[in-house]
C-alpha positions in Angstrom: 71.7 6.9 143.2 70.0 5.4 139.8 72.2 3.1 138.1 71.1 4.4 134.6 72.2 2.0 131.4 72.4 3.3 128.2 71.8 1.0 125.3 72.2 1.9 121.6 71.2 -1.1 118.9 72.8 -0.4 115.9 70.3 -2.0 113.0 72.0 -3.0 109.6 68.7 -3.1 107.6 68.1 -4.9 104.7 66.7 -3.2 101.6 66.1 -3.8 98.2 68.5 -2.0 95.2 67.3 -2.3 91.9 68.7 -1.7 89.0 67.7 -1.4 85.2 70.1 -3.7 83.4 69.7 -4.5 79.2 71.4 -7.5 77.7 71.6 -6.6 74.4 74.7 -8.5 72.0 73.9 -5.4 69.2 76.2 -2.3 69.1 73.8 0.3 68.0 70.5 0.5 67.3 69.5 1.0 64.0 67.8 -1.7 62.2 69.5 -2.4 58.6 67.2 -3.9 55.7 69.9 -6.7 55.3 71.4 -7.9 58.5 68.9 -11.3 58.7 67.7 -14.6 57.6 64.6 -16.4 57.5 62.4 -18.9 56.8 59.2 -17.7 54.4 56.0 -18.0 55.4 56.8 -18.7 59.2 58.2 -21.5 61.6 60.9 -19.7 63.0 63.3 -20.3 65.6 65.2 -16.7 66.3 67.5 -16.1 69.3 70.2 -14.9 71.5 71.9 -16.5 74.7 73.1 -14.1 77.3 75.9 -14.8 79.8 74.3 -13.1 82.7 78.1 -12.7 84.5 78.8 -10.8 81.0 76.8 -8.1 82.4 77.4 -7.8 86.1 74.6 -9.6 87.2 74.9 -12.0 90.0 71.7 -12.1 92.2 68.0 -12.6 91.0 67.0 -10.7 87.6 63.7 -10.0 86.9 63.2 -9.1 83.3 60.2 -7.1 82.8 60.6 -5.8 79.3 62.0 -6.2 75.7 62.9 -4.8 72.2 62.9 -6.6 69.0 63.6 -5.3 65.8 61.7 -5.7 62.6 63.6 -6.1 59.1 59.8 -6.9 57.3 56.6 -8.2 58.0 53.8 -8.6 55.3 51.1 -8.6 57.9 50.4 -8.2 61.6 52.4 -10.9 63.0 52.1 -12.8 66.6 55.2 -14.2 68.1 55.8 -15.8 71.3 59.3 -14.8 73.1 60.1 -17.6 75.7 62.9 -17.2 78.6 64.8 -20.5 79.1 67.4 -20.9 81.3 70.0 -23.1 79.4 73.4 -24.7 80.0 76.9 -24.1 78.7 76.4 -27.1 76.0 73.6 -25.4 74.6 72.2 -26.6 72.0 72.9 -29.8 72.9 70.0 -31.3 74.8 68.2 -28.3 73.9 65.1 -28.0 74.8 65.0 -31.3 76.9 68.1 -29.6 79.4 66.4 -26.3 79.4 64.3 -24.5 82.2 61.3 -22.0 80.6 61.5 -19.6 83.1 58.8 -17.5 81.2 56.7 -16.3 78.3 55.2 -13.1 76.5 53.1 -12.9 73.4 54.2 -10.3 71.3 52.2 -8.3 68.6 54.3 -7.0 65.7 52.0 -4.7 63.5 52.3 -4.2 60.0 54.2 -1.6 58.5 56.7 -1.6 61.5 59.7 -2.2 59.0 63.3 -1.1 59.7 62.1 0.3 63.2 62.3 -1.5 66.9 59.2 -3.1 68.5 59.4 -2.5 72.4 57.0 -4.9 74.8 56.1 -5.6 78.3 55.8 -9.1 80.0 52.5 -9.0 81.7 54.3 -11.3 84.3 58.0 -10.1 84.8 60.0 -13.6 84.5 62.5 -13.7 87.1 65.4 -15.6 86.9 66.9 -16.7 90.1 70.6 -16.0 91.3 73.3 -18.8 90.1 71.6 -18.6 86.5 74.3 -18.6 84.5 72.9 -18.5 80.7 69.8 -17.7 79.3 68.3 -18.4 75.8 65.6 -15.3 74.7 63.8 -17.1 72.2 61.2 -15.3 69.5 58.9 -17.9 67.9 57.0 -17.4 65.2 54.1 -20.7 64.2 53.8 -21.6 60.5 51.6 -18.7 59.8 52.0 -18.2 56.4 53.2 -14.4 56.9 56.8 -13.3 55.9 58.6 -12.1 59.0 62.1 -11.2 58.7 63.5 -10.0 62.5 65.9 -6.9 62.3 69.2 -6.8 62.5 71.7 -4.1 63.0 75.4 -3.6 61.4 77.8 -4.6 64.2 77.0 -7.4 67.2 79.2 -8.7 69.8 78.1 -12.4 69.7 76.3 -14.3 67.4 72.6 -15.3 67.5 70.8 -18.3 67.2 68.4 -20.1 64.8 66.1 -22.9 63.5 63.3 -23.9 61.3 61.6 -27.3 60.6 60.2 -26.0 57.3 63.8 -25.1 56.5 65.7 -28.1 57.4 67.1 -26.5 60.4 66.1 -28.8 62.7 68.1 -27.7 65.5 69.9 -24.5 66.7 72.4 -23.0 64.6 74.4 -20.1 64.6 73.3 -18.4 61.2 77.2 -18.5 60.0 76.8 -22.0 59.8 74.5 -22.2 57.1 75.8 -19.1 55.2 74.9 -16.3 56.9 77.2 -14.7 59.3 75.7 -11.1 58.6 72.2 -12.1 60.5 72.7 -9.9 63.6 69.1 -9.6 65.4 67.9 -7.3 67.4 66.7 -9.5 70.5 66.9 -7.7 73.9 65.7 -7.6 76.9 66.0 -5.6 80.4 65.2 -6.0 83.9 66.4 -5.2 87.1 68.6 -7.3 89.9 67.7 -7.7 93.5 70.4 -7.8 95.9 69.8 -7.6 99.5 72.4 -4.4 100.9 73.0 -6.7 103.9 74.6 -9.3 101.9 76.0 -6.9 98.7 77.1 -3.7 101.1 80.3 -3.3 99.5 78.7 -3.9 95.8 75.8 -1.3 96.4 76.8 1.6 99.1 80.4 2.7 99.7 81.2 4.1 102.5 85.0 5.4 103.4 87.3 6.0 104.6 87.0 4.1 107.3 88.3 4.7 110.0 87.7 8.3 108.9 89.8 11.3 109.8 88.6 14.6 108.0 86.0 13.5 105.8 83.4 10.5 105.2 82.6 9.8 101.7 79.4 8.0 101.0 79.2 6.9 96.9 75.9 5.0 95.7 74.8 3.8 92.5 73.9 6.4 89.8 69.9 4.6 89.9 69.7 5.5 93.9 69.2 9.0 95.0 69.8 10.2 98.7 67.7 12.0 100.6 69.4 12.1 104.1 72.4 11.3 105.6 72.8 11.9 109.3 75.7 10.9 111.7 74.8 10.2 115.9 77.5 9.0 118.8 76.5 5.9 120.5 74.3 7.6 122.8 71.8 8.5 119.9 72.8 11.9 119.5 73.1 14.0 116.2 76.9 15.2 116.1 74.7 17.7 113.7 77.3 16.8 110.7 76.8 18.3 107.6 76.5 16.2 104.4 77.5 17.9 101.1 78.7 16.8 97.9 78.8 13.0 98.5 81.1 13.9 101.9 80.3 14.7 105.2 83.0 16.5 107.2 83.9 14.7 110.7 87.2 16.9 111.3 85.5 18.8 114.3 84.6 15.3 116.2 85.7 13.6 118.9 87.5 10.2 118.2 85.3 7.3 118.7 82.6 5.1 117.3 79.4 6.9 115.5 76.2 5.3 113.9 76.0 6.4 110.5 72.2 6.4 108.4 71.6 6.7 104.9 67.8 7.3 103.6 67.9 7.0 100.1 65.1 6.2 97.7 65.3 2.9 98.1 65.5 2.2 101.6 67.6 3.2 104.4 71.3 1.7 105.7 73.1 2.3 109.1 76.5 1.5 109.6 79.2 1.8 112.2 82.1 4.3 111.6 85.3 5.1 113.5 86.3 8.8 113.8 90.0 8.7 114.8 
């Protein structure tokens, strides 16, 4: 008589889940022709700090894009929008206790008044898990052109600003020199990584667990599924039927089974419990 084993490995793979994230401190956005402040002619310091816990974001964020608004410009205007990771004393120290994580060179054309100037950063800056504050920062040189950034009506924190040619000589929340209306329109957007082995409960839900009638599987809104299938420890299809975010274990025997979940971006198995 063959002594036959049977050996199942149950694989917890880890995948990648992204998902599009915008820190943004403006309400709404339409651009105003009155919520701003600054400096004629150019040498301007104009910014926003983000607390990324503020926003859910925990692991690595890679910002790949951003929006800026545009109050005035009196000709095409190049501005350099820099990525610093900062501390919770900012501005003190600044910019000797800051990180620049990265950079983009942004064109803003003439005639782009009271509308919002999207860009790319030809290298996505990625700012690594434990970051807990960043500075976006939009510099314009002493260019001699009169750039006013947009602002909208409503924000939910302050911005930032400074300008040698001003006397500003450090950052300064506009309120403190007089104008607490300068809302501007600085955001930007990426997308955090999180490994599913380590964030399981954060990106794929699966229960009840142990199950009795039904399994419910719930993913983010940015994942689609494309397959969810459910096998004994033996490798078999039970041949369950996922609908409707459920599929329906009533008719199985109690025991352990190896649920897998394809989705678009990458595929999950985990053990289950029928009882």
């Amino acid at each position: 008589m063959k002594k036959i084993t049977l050996f199942f490995a149950a694989v917890l793979f880890s995948v990648t889940i992204q998902a599009q994230t915008t820190l943004t401190h403006n309400t709404d956005d339409i651009i105003t022709s009155t919520n701003s402040v600054a400096c004629q002619g150019g040498d301007n310091l104009q910014a926003r700090v983000f607390i990324l816990g503020d926003f859910g974001i925990t692991g690595d964020f890679e910002i790949s894009e951003g929006a800026l608004g545009v109050q005035s410009i009196s000709a095409d205007v190049n501005l350099t929008v820099n990525i610093y990771e900062v501390d919770d004393l900012f501005p003190a120290g600044f910019p000797g206790s800051a990180t620049l994580l990265g950079s983009q060179v942004v064109t803003v054309p003439f005639g782009s008044d009271l509308t919002i100037v999207e860009y790319t950063f030809d290298t996505p800056v990625l700012v690594p898990a434990g970051t807990e504050r960043i500075l976006v920062e939009v510099s314009q040189e002493l260019d001699g052109i009169s750039w006013f950034i947009g602002g909208t009506a409503a924000q939910t924190d302050h911005p930032w600003l400074a300008s040698v040619q001003c006397e500003v000589l450090e950052y300064l929340a506009p309120a403190d020199i007089g104008f607490p209306d300068a809302h501007y329109y600085i955001n930007v957007t990426g997308e955090e990584v999180l490994s599913v082995g380590d964030n399981l409960a954060d990106v794929v839900s699966i229960f009840p667990v142990p199950a009795t009638d039904v399994l419910n599987v719930k993913v983010p809104s940015s994942i689609e599924i494309s397959e969810v299938t459910l096998h004994d420890l033996l490798g078999r299809n039970t041949g369950a039927i996922f609908s409707n975010g459920a599929i329906n274990v009533s008719d199985l025997s109690r025991g352990v089974y190896m649920l897998t979940v394809k989705t678009t971006e990458g595929t999950l198995t985990q053990k289950v419990v029928k009882k």
